[in-house]
N, C-alpha and C positions, 0 to 999 in steps of 0.2 A: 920343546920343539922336537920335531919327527924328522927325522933325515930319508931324505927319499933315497930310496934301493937303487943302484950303478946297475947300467941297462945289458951287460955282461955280466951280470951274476944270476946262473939259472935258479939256483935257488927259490929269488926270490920274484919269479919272475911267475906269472898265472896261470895255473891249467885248468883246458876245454874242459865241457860236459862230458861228465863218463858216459861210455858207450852204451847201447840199450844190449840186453842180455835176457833171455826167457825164451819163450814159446813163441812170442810173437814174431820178437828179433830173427828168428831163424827164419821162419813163413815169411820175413819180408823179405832177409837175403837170397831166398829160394827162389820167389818171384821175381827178384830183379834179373838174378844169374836167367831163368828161362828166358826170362823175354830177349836180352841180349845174345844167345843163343837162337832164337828164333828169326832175330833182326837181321843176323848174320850168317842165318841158312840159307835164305835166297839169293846170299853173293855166290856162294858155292858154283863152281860150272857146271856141275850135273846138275844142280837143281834152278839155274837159270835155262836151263837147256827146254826144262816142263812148262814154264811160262805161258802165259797167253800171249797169242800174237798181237803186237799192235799198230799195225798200216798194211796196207797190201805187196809193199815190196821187202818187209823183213817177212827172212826164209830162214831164220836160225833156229826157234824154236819146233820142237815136233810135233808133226802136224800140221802144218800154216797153212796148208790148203782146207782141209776138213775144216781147221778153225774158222778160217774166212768165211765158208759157204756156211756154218751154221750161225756165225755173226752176223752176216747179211741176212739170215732167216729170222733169226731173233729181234734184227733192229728194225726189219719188215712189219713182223708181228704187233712190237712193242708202238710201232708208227702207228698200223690199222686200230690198235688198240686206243691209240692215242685220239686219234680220229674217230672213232666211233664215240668214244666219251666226250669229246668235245660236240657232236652231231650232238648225242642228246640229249648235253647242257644246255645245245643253242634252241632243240625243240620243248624242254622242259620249260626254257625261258618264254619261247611263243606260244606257248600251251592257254594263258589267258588270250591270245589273239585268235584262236582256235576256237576256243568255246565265247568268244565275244560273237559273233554272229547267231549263235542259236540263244544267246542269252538278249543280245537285242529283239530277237522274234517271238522270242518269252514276252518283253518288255511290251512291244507293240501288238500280241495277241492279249496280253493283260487289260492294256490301256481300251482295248474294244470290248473288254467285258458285258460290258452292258449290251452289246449286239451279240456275245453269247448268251447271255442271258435271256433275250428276246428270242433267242432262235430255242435252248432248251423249253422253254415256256410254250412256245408254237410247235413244236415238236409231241411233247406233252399233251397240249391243248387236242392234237390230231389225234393222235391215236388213244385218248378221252374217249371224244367224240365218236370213233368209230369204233371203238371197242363196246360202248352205248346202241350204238345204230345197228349193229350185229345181234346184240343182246336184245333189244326192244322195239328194232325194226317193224319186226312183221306185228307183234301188237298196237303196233302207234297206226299202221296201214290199216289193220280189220276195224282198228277203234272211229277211224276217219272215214272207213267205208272206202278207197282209194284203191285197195289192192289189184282187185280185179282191172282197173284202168291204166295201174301204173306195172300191171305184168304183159297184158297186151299194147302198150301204147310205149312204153320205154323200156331200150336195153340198158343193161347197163355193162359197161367196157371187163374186159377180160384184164386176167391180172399180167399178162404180156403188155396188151397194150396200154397200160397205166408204165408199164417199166421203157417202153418208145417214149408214152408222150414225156414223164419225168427227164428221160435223159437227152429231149431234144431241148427240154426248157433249160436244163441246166447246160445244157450247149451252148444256146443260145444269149441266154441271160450271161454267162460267164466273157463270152465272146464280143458282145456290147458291153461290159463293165471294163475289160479292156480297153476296147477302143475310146471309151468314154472317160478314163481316170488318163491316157497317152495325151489328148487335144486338151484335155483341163491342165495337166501339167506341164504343154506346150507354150497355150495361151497364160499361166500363171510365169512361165520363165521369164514370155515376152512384156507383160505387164512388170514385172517387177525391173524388169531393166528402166525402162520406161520414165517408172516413177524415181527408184532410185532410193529409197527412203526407207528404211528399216520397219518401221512404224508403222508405213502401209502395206508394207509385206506381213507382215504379222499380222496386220487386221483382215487384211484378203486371207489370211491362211484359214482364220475362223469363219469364213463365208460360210453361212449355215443353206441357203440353196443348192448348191450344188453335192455340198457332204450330202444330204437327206434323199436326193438323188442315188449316189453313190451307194450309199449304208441301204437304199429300198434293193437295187439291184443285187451287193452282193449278201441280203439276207436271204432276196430270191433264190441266188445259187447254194447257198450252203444250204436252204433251207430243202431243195429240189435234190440235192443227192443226199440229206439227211433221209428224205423218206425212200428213198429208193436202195439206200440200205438197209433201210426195215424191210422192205418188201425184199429182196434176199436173205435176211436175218432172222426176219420171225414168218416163215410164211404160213403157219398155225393161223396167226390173229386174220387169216380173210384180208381180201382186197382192201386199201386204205383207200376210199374213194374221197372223205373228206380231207386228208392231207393229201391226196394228189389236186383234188379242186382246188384247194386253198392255196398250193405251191403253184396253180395255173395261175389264178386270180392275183398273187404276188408279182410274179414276172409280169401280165400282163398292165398290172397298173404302173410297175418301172420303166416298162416301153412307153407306156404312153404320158408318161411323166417326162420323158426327155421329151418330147413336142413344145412340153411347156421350156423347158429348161432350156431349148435351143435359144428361146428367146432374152434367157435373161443371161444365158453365155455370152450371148451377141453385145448385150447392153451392160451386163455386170460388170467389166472394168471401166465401165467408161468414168470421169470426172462424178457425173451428175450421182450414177449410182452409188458412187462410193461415198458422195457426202449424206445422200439418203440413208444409203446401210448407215455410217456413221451417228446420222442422228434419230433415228431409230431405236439404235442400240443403247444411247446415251440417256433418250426416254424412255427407255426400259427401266435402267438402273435407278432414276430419278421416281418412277413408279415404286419400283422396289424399296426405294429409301423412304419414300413417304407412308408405303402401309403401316396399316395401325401396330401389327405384332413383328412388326422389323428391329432386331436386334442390332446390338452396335457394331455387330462385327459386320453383319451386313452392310448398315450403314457406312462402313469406313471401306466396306468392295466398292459398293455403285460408287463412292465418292473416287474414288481410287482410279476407275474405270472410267469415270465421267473426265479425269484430270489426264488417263492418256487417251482416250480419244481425241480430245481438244489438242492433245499435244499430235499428233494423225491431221486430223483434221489443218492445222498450221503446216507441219509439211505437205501436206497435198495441195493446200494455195499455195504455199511457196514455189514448190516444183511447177504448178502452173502458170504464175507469174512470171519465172526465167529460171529456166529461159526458152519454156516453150510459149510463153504469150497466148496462153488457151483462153481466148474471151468468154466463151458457152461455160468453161470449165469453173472459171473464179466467179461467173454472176450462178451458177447453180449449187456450188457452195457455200456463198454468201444465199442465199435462198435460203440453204438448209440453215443457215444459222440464223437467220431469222423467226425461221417457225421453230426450233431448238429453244430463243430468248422466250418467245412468244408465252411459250406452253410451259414454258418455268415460272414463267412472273403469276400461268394461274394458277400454279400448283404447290407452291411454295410455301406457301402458306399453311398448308398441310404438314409440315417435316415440324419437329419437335426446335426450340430454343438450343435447348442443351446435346442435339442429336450430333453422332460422329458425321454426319452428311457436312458440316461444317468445317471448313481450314479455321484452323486457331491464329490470329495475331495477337503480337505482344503489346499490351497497353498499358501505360502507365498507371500504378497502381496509388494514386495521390487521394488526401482529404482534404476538402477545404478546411475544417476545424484546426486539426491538428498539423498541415504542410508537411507531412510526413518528407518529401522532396528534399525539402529545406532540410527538415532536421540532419539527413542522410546525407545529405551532401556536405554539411560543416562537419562532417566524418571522411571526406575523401570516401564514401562508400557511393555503389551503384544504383540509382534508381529500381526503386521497385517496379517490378510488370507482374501483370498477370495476363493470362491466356483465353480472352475471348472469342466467341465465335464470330467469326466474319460471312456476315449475309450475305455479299454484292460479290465473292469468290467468281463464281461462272459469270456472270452480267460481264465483272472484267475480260475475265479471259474473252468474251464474245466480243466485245469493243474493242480490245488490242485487235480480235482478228481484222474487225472492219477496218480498225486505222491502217494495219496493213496494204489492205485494197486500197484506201483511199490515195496514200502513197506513192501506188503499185503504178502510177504513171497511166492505169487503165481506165480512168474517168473519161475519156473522151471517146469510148463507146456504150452506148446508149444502153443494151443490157445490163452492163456494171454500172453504169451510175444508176440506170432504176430499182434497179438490186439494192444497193446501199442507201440508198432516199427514202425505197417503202420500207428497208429495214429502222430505220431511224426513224422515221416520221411514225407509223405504225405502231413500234414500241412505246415513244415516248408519251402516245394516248395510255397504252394497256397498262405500263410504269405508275404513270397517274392515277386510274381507277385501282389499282391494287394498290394503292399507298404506297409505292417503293419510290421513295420524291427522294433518292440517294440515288439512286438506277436513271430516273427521271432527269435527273442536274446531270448526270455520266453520259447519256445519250445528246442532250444537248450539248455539249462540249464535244463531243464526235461531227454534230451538225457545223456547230462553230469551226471545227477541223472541214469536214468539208467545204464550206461555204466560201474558204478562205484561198481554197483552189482557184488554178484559172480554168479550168473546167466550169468551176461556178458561175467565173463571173462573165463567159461567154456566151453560154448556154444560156436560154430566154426559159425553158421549162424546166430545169434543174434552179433556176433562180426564183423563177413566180414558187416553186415547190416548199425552198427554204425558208423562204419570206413569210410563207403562210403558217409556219411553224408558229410565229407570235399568234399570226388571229386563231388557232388552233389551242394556243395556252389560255387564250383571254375568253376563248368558249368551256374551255374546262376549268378555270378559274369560277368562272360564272355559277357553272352546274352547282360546285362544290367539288369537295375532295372526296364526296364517300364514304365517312364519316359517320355514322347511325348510332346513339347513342341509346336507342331502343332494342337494336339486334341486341350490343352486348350485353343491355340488363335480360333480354326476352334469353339468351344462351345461357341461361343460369351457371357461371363459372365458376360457382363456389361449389357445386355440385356433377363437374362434367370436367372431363380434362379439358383444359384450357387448348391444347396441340391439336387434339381433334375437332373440335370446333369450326375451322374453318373462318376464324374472323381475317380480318387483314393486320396489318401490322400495328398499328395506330391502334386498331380499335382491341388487338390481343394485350396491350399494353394497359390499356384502361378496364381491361377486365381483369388482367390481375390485381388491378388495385381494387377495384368493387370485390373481388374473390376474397381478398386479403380480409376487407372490413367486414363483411357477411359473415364470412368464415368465423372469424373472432365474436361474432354476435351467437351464431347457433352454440359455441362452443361454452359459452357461459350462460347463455336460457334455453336454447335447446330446440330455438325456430329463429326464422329471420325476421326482424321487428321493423327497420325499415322499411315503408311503403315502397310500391315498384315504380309511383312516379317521382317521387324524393331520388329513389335510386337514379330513375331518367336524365334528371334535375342537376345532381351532382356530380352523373360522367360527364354532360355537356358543360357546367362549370367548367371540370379540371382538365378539358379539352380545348376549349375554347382560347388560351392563351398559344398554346402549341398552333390551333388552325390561325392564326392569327400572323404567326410566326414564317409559319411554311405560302403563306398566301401572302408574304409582304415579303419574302427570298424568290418567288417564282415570278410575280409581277415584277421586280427587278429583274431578273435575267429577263424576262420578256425585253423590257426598254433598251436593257441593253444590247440586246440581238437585233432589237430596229434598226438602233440609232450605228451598230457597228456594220451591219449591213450597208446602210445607206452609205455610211462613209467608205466602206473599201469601196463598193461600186463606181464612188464620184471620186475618190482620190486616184483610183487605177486608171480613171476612163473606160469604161469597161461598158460595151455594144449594150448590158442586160441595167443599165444604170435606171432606165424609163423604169423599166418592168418592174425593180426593187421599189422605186419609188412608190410607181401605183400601189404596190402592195402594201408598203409600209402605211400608207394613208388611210388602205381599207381597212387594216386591221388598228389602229387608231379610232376608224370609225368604230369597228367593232368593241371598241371597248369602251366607246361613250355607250354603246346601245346597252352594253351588259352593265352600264353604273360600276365601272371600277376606275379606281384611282386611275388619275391622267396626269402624265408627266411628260414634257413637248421641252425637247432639246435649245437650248438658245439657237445653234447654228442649224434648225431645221430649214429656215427660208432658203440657207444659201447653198445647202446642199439642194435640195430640191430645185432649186432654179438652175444650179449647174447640171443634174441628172435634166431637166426640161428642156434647157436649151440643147444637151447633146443628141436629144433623141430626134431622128427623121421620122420617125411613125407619125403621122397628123393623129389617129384616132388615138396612139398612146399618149399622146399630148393630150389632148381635150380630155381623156380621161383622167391623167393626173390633177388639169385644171378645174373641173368641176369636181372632182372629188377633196379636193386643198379648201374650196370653198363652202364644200358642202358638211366637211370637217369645220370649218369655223363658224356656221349655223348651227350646229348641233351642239356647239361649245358653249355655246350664248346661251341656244336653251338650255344645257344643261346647269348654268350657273358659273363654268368654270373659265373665268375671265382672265384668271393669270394667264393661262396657256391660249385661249381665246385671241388676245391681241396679239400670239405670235403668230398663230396660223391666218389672222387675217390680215399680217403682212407680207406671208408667203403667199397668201391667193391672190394679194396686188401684186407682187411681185411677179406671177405667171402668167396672169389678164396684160400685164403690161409687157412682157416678152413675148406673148402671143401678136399679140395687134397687128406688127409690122411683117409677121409670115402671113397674117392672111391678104389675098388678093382683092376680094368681095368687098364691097364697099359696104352691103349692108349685112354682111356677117361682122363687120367690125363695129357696127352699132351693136349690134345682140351684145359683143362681146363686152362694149361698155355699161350694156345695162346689163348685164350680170353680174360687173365688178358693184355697181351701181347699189342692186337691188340685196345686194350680199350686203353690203356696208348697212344699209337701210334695216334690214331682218336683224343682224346684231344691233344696231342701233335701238328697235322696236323693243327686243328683249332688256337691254339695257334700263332704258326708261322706262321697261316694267317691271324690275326688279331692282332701280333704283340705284345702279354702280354710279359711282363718281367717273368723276372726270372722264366721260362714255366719248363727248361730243370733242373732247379735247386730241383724242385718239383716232378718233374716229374722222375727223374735215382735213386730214392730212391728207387722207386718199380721193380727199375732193380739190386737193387745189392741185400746182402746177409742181412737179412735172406729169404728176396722176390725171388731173384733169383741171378744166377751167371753172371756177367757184362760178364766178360770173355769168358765165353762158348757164351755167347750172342755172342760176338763181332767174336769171332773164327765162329759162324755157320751163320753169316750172310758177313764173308769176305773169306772163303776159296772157295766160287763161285763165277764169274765173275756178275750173274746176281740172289741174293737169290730169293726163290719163294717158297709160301706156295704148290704149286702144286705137290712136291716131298718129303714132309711131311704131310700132312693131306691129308682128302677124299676129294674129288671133291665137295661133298656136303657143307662143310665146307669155301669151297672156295667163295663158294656161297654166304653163310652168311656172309662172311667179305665183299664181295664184296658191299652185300646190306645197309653196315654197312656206309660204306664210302662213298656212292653215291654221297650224299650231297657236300662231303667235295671235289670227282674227279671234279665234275660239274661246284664249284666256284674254282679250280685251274685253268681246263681249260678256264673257264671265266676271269678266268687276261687275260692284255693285252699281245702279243706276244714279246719277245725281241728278235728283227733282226740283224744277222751280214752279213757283206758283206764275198763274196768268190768267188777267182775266180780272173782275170784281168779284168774283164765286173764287179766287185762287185757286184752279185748276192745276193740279199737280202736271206738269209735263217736262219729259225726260230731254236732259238738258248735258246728256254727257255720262261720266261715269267717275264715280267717287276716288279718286287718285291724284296728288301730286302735279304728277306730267302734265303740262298743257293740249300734249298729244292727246291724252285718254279722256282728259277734261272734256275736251268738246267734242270726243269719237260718238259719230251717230250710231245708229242701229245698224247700216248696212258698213260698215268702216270697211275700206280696201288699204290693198298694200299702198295702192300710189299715196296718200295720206303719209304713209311711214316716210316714203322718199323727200316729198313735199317740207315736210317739218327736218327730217336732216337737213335740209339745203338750207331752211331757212336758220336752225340753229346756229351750222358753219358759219352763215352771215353774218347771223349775230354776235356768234365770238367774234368773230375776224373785227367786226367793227369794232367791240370791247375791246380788243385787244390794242387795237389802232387806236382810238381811245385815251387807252390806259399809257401808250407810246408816248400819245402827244404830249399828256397829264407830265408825265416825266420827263418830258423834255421841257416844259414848260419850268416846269420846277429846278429843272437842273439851271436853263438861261437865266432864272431869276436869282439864284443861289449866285452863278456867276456876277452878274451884276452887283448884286448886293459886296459881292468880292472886292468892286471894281471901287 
């Protein structure tokens, strides 16, 4: 164990670091000693006495005044100093806002290159030309023999008065480009207030009439003191007489270009022009994208171009709509977007499948085979898409704008809604003949939007316009779709591009496939072996299910635009109820006359008899009622009896709500022989083609509350031979006659049935080989009254059968009972 050291014993107690000693050691003592000598020289009195002064009221140091005034001069200086270098940090700093104005006049003499370029070029071009005219003048004169006539008969101007006339033009012309770029950027301030709308400021910025204007004028001026600087510059080269004519002839066409230009100043902002410029512009770029050697980039400008116009064109109806309510304004924009849809649906067809002119949507990229869907989905993974092109792009956007208007509360002026009626009616023809039956279904459902207005249903000529939209599908149904399966084999597409062709869509479809299979035939013999009508043969085949298709979707929307017509009409009560009606009937007729499928609503009678009774028109009345009738004659002949005995409960139905409006005693006979003679003519058809149960359907409308069987049967049996001839006018006879033509033509067309007579058994015609009793005994001259005749007496005959058969069964049932008993 170590015994610690007692804290009094120096011994053993620790010593410091030894001192430093050397060279250094001293150089450091020496340094410290001065400084502390120096620290302690300025306490000294004499040498505080030297000091600088420091405020203006100590006076101890020597000199306090000298010192002052040269402190104040020094801290003057060191201020100015200060201040100068802050000036021109602050102007080094605005040194780019300095040179920003002659760099933006760089920018905007750059951006008009092309109008120096024209002016270098026409510059060039002058003094060309007259350095030629100088040089070969006077040989081109003796060569022409002219000299002597154009030295005595014309002077020509001194090189002064070429430097007046240039410098009045450039006066002049400079001094009109003024005044003319001040009123443009007046009326562009006040226009753009106006509209309000970005979109259209920017499309009015590229107004190209008024620029061309502009750029004629001030080429005129640069162009006018261009050469009047060579005529100081080079006065060697001779008078420039064709760059002073040519600088005349400039100005003067700029003058007289504003004459034209006053007028489109006047007109160029207005609504109507600006939808014009707009679709102008828009079938430009649609031009451009359709040429043959149109690249994609191009294609993806017009498209581009095409997408903000239409977005232009939507605010400029907007802003028209409200909340200035410009009527002229919204129906001459809907104008231009009419002939815009128009000239697309023809030309469309032109532009490439795969072209950038097309917006891409995302579509499901599915197989039937494999459900790829499916399989993706029992992975919590995302449906496949891929990126096709969408055809119907513009069609929409043109159809939002109509639905717009149609909204726009401005249907109840007659400019707009004729605006919107010929654009929809119009297109939905041209839609059709181009094959775009996708554009075609789009337009109809805009008609559907309008129709559903009370504008529609007030209006009597915006309603009959609607309505005719069916008998307008049931005539283009008829035609055909346009369809030619000879054009596509005659465009040989195995050998032509398919895109320039010009087929329509439908038939570009079926050419790729004929292209496909050709293709594959030359490519393994070396020609095409297929004959050209086999080829015929086989597009009409693999077409034929598609028209089939599209022609049983179109004829539905038809029915159903009757049948939804008629019902708002008659559910709203609505003034145009008659007019929808009549229409719906004609275009019904219409589509017995073209032989296309017929399909007659169950609740047709009841609407129609509520749209008849509402109407006060007497002649819109008689025309629904003869045409309801004249539809269920046309039914009978045509065969089509299901729908038949609907319509020819609605024409009872109108014959018997007529009767009691009319006054005339003997317009209310007409009126019952027309229900009469209608009943008779389906009757006549019936029993010539043999429908069942005709008569059963038919003696409804002969007894009570229709009419009285009885009186029938008494006025057509207490004459040997009945005949409308001694109950109605002659005129009327007329009418029935023209009624039944059809039906006398194919009785007397049966064959004859002959009996013998006589001991020689003379063959003598005894009727006509048929069934019917009616035809059995029809003479050679058979008339309608015969038809009516044999109705009345059929009804009798049921009616009595049937009475009959009552009794027979009651008979039976009393004995049943009895036997009970």
């Amino acid at each position: 164990m170590i015994n610690q050291p007692e804290h009094g014993d120096s011994s053993t107690q620790q010593q410091g670091p030894p001192l430093p000693s050397g060279p250094r050691a001293w150089w450091r003592r020496w340094r410290l000693w001065w400084r502390y000598r120096l620290r302690a020289f300025r306490y000294s009195p004499r040498i505080r006495r030297l000091r600088l002064i420091r405020a203006p009221e100590d006076t101890s140091p020597i000199a306090a005044g000298p010192q002052l005034r040269l402190g104040r001069l020094l801290g003057r200086g060191y201020l100015g100093a200060l201040k100068v270098g802050e000036h021109i940090r602050i102007q080094r700093a605005r040194l780019p806002e300095r040179v920003e104005p002659g760099r933006v006049v760089a920018v905007l003499v750059r951006r008009q290159r092309g109008l120096l370029v024209t002016l270098v070029l026409l510059v060039v071009l002058g003094m060309a030309v007259d350095l030629l005219a100088h040089e070969y003048a006077r040989d081109i004169e003796n060569a022409l023999g002219i000299r002597y006539w154009l030295t005595h008969n014309i002077s020509l101007p001194s090189t002064e008065a070429l430097r007046v006339l240039l410098a009045a033009t450039a006066g002049a012309t400079g001094t009109i480009l003024g005044i003319v770029l001040s009123i443009t950027l007046i009326v562009f301030q006040t226009t753009a207030e106006r509209y309000g709308s970005a979109r259209v400021v920017s499309f009015l910025l590229r107004e190209r009439v008024g620029s061309a204007v502009i750029r004629l004028l001030a080429l005129s001026f640069a162009y006018s003191l261009a050469v009047l600087v060579l005529l100081e510059v080079a006065p060697k080269a001779g008078p420039l007489y064709f760059s002073s004519a040519l600088a005349l002839a400039m100005s003067t066409a700029g003058v007289l270009a504003l004459i034209t230009y006053r007028t489109h100043a006047l007109l160029g902002y207005l609504p109507s022009s600006i939808a014009d410029a707009l679709t102008r512009e828009m079938m430009q770029a649609i031009t451009h994208a359709r040429h043959r050697h149109a690249g994609r980039s191009v294609q993806h400008h017009a498209q581009q171009l095409v997408i903000e116009d239409m977005h232009t064109m939507v605010d400029l109806l907007r802003r028209l709509i409200s909340p200035d309510r410009d009527v002229i304004g919204v129906a001459s924009v809907t104008r231009a977007a009419s002939r815009l849809l128009s000239h697309y649906l023809v030309v469309k067809r032109y532009i490439g499948e795969q072209s950038e002119w097309w917006e891409r949507e995302a579509v499901r990229a599915d197989s039937p085979l494999t459900r790829m869907t499916e399989q993706l989905a029992t992975k919590g993974l995302m449906d496949p898409t891929s990126q096709q092109p969408n055809r119907q792009w513009l069609e929409r956007r043109i159809l939002a704008l109509v639905a717009e208007v149609v909204e726009s509360g401005l249907l109840a002026e007659s400019d707009v809604r004729e605006a919107v009626a010929g654009l929809l009616i119009s297109n939905v023809q041209l839609a059709f003949h181009m094959q775009e039956f996708d554009v075609c279904l789009g337009v109809l459902n805009e008609l559907q939007r309008l129709s559903a207005t009370d504008v529609a249903l007030s209006d009597s000529i915006l309603a009959e316009q609607l309505t005719q939209v069916t008998w307008l599908l049931f005539n283009l149904l008829d035609t055909g779709i346009g369809f030619s399966a000879r054009r596509v084999v005659d465009a040989q597409p195995w050998r032509h591009d398919i895109d320039r062709l010009g087929l329509a869509w439908l038939e570009r479809e079926e050419a790729a496939n004929i292209a496909g299979k050709i293709g594959r035939e030359r490519a393994i013999t070396g020609k095409v072996l297929t004959p050209r009508e086999t080829q015929i043969s086989e597009v009409s085949v693999n077409f034929a299910p598609k028209e089939a298709e599209i022609r049983s979707h179109l004829t539905d929307e038809a029915y159903r635009w009757l049948h939804d017509r008629l019902k708002q009409a008659v559910d709203g009560s609505a003034p145009t109820a008659g007019v929808v009606a009549k229409q719906v009937v004609r275009a019904l007729l219409r589509a017995v006359y073209r032989e296309l499928p017929i399909r007659i609503a169950n609740d047709l009678s009841q609407l129609l008899a509520k749209a008849f009774n509402d109407t006060e028109d007497a002649t819109l009345r008689a025309d629904v009622r003869e045409d309801t009738a004249l539809l269920a004659r046309n039914l009978a002949e045509a065969g089509h009896w299901k729908e038949c005995w609907r319509v020819v409960h609605a024409a009872s139905v109108l014959n018997m709500l007529e009767r009691p409006r009319e006054a005339d005693q003997q317009k209310q006979v007409e009126l019952v022989f027309d229900l009469l003679f209608t009943l008779a003519h389906v009757y006549g058809w019936a029993e010539l083609t043999g429908e069942p149960n005709h008569v059963r359907r038919l003696v409804i409308y002969l007894q009570r509350p229709w009419q009285d069987l009885d009186a029938l049967n008494t006025m057509v049996s207490n004459e040997e031979h009945f005949t409308t001839t001694f109950t109605l006018q002659f005129v009327t006879g007329i009418k029935y006659q023209r009624w039944f033509q059809t039906l006398l033509i194919a009785a007397n067309n049966l064959p004859p049935r002959y009996e013998p007579v006589g001991p020689q058994h003379i063959a003598i015609e005894r009727g006509k080989l048929h069934t019917s009793s009616l035809f059995a005994s029809w003479g050679m001259v058979g008339n309608y009254d015969e038809v009516l005749v044999h109705l009345v007496h059929a009804g009798v005959a049921l009616r009595q059968a049937e009475r009959q058969r009552i009794v027979a069964w009651l008979r039976a049932l009393a004995a049943m009972r009895e036997a009970e008993k």
